[in-house]
VMD Tcl script that builds the backbone (N, CA, C; Angstrom):
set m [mol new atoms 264]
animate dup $m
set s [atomselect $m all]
$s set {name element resname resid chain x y z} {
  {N N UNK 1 A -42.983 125.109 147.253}
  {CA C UNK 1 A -43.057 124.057 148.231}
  {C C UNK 1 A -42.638 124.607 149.589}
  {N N UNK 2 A -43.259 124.073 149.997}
  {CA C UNK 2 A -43.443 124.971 151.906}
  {C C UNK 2 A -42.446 123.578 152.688}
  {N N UNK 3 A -41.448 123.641 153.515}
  {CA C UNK 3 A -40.589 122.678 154.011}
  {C C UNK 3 A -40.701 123.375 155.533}
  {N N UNK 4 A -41.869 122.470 156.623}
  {CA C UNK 4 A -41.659 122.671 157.663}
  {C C UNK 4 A -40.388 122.183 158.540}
  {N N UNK 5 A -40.121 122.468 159.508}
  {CA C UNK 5 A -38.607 121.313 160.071}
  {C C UNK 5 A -38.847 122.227 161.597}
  {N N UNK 6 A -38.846 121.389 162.694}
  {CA C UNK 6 A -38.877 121.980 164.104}
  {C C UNK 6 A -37.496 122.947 164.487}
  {N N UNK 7 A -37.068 123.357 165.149}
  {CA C UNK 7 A -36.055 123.931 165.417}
  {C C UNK 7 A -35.292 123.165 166.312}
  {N N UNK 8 A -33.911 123.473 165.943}
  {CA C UNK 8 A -32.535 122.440 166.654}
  {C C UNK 8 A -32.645 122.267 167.813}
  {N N UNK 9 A -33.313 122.912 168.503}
  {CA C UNK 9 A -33.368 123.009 170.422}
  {C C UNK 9 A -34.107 122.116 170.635}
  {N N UNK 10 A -34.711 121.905 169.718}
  {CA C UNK 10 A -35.798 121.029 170.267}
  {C C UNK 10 A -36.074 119.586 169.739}
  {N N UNK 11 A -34.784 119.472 169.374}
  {CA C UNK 11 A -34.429 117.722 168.495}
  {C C UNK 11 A -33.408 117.408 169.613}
  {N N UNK 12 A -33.599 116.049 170.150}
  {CA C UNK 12 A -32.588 115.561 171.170}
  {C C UNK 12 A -32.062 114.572 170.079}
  {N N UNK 13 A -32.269 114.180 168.896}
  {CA C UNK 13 A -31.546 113.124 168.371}
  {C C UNK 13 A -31.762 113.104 167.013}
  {N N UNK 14 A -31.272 112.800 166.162}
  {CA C UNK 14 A -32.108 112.386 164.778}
  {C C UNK 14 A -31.256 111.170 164.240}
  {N N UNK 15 A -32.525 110.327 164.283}
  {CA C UNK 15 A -31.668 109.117 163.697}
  {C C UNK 15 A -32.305 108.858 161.934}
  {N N UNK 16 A -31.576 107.948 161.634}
  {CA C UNK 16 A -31.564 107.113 160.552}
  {C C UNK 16 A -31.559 105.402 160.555}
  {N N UNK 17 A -32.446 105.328 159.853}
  {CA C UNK 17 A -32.830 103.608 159.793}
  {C C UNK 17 A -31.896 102.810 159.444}
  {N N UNK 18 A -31.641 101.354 159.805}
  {CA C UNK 18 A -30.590 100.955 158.447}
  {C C UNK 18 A -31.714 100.262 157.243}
  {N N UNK 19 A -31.613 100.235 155.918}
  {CA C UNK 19 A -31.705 99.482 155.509}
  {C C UNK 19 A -32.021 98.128 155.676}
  {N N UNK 20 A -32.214 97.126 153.934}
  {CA C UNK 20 A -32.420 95.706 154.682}
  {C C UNK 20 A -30.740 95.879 153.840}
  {N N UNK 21 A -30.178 94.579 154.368}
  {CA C UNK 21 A -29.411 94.255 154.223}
  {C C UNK 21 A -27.877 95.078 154.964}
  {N N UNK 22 A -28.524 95.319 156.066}
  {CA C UNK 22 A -27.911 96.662 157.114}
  {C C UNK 22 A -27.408 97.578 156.824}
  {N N UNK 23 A -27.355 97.881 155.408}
  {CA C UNK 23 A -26.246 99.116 154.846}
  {C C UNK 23 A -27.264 100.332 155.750}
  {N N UNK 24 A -26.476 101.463 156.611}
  {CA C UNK 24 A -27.051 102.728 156.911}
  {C C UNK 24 A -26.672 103.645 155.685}
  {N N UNK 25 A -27.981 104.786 155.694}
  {CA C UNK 25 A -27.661 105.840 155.138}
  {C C UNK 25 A -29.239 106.062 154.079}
  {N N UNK 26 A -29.697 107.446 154.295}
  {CA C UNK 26 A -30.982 107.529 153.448}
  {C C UNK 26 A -30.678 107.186 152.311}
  {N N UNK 27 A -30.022 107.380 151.744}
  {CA C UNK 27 A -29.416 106.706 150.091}
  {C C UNK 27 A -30.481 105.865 149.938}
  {N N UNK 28 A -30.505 104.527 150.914}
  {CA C UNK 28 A -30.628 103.159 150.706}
  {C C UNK 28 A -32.184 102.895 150.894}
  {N N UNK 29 A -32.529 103.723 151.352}
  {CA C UNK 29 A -33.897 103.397 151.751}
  {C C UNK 29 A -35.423 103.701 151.104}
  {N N UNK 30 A -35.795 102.721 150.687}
  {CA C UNK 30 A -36.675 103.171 149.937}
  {C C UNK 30 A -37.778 104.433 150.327}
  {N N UNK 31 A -37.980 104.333 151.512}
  {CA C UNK 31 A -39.293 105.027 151.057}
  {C C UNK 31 A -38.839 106.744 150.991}
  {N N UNK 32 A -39.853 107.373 150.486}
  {CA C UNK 32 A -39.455 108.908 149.936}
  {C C UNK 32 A -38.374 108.949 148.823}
  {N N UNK 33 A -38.578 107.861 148.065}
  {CA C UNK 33 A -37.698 108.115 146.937}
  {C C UNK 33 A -38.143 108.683 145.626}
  {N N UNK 34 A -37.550 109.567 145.241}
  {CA C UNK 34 A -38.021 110.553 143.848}
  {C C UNK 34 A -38.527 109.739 142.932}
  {N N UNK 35 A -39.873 110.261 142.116}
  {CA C UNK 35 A -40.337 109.434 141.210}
  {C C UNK 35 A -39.403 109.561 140.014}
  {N N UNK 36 A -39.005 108.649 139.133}
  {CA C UNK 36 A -38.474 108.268 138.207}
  {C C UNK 36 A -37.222 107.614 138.541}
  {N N UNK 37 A -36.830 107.301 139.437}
  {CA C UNK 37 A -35.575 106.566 140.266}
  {C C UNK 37 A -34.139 106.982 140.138}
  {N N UNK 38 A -34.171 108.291 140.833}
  {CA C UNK 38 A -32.693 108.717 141.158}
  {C C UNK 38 A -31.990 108.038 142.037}
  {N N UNK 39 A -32.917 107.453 142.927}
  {CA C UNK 39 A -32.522 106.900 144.154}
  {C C UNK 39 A -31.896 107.738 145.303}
  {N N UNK 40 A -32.176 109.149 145.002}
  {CA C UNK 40 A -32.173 109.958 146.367}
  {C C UNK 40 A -33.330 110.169 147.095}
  {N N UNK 41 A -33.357 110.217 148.050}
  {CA C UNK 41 A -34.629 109.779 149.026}
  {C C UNK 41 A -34.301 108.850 150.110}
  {N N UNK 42 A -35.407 109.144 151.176}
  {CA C UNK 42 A -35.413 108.283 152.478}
  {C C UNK 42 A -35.850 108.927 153.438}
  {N N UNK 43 A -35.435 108.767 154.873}
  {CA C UNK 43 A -36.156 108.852 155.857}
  {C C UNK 43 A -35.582 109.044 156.807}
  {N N UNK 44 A -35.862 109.695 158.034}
  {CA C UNK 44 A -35.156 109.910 158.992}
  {C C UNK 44 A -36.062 110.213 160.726}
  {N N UNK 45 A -35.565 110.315 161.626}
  {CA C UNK 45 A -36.484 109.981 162.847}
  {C C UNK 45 A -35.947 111.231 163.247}
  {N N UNK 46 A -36.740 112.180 163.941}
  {CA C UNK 46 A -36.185 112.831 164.755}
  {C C UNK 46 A -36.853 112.407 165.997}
  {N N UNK 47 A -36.213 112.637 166.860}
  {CA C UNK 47 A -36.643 112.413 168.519}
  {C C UNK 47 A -36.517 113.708 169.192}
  {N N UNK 48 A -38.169 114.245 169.841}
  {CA C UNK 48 A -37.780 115.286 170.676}
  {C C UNK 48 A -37.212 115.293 171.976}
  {N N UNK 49 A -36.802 115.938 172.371}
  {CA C UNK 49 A -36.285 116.508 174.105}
  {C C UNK 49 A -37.587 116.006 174.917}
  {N N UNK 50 A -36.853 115.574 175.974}
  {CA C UNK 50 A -38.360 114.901 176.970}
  {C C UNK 50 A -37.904 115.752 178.058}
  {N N UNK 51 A -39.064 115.625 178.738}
  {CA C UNK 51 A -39.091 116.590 180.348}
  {C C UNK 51 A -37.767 115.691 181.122}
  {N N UNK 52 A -36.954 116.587 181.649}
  {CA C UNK 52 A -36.239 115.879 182.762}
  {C C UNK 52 A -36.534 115.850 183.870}
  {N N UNK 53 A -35.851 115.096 184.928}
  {CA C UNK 53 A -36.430 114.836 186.523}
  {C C UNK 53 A -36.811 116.839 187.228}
  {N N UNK 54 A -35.672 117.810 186.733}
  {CA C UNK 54 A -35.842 118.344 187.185}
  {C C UNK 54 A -36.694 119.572 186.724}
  {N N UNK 55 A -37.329 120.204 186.847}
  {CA C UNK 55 A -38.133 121.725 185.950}
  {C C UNK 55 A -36.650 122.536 185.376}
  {N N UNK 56 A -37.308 122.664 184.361}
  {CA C UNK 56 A -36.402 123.744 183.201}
  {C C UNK 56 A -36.968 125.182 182.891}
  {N N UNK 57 A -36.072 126.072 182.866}
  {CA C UNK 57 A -36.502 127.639 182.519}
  {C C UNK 57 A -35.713 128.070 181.957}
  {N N UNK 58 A -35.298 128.607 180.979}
  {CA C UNK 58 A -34.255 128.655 180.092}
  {C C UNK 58 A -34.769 129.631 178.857}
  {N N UNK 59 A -33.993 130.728 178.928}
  {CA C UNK 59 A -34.609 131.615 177.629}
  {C C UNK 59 A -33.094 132.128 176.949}
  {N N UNK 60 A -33.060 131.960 175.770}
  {CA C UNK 60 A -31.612 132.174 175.220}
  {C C UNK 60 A -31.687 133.175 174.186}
  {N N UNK 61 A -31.033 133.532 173.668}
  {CA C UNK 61 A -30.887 135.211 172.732}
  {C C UNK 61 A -29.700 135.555 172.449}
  {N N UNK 62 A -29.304 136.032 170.733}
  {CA C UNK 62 A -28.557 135.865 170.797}
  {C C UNK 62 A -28.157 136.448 169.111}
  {N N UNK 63 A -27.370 136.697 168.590}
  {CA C UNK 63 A -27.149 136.971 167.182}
  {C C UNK 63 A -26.403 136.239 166.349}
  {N N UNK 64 A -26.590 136.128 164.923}
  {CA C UNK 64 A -25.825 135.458 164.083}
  {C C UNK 64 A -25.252 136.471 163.178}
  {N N UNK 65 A -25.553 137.786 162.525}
  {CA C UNK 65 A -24.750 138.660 161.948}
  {C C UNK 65 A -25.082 139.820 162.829}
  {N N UNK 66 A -25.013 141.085 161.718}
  {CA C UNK 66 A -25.414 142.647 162.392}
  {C C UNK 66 A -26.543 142.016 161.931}
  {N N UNK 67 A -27.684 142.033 161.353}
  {CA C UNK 67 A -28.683 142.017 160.770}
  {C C UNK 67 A -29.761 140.281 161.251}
  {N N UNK 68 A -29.328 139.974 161.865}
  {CA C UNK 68 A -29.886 138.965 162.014}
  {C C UNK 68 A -29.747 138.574 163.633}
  {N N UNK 69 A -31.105 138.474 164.551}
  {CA C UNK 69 A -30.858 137.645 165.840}
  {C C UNK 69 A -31.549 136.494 165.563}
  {N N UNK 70 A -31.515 135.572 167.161}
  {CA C UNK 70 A -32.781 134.769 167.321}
  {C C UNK 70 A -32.961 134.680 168.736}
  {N N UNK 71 A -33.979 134.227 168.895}
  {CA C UNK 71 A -34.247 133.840 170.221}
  {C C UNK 71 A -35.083 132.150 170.800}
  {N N UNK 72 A -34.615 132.384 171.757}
  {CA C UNK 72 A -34.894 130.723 172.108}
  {C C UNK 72 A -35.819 130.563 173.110}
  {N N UNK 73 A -36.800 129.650 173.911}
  {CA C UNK 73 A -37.120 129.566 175.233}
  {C C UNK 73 A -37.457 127.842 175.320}
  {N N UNK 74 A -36.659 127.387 176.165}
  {CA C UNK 74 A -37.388 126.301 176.711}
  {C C UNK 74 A -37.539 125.835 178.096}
  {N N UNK 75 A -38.811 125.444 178.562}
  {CA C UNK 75 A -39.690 125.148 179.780}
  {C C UNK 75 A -39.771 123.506 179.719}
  {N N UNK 76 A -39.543 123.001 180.703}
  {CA C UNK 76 A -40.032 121.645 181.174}
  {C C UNK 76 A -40.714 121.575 182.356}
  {N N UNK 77 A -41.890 120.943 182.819}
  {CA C UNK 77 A -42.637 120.477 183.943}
  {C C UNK 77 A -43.034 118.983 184.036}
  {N N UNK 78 A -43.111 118.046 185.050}
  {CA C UNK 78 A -43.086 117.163 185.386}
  {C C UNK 78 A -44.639 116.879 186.110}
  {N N UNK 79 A -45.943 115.973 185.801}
  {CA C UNK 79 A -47.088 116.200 186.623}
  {C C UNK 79 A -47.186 114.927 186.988}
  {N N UNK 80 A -48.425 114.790 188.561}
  {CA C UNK 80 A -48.414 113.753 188.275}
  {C C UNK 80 A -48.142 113.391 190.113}
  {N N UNK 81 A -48.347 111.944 190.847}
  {CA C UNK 81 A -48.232 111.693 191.888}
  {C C UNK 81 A -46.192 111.350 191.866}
  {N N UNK 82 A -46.057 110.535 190.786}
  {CA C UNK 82 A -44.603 110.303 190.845}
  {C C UNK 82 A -44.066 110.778 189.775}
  {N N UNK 83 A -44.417 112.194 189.533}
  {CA C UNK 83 A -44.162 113.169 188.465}
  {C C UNK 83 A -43.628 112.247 187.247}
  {N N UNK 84 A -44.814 111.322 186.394}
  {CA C UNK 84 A -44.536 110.557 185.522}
  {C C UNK 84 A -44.684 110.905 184.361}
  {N N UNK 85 A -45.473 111.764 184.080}
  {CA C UNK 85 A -46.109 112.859 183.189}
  {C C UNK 85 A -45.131 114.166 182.659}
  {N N UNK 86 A -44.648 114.523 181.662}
  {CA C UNK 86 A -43.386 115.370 181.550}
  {C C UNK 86 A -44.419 116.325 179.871}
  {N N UNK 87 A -44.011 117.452 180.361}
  {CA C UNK 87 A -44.524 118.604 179.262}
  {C C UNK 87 A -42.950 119.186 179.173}
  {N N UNK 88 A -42.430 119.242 177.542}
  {CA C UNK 88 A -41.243 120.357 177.178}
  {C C UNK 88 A -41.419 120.982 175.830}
}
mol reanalyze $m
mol bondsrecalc $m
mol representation Tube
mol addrep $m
């Protein structure tokens, strides 16, 4: 099984639904729940990063062991007569 997931830089939020009966927490929520009813399963929102008022340039780098780096880049632009339009 192949598990895509965006990278952390580029999640401004991740939420979670409540339930009915307001309880929060994927626990509770039906949908994506394992067939035969473990009742683990649910759902979750991520929200990306939006363009801000101002242009962004930003390239980051960096290591986690001897053997392991990563690297980062993020760009924002704003188009548009009242720059309403946002690319990140």
């Amino acid at each position: 099984m192949t598990v895509c997931m965006p990278a952390a830089a580029a999640v401004r939020r991740v939420g979670i639904p409540r339930a009915r009966g307001g309880v929060s927490g994927c626990q509770y929520v039906p949908n994506g729940a394992a067939p035969g009813g473990s009742g683990i399963g649910g759902e979750f929102n991520l929200v990306p990063k939006r363009a801000p008022d101002e242009d962004v340039n930003r390239l980051t780098a960096g290591y986690e062991n001897q053997s392991q780096g990563f690297g980062a880049a993020d760009f924002s632009r704003r188009f548009g007569a009242d720059r309403e339009w946002g690319v990140r």
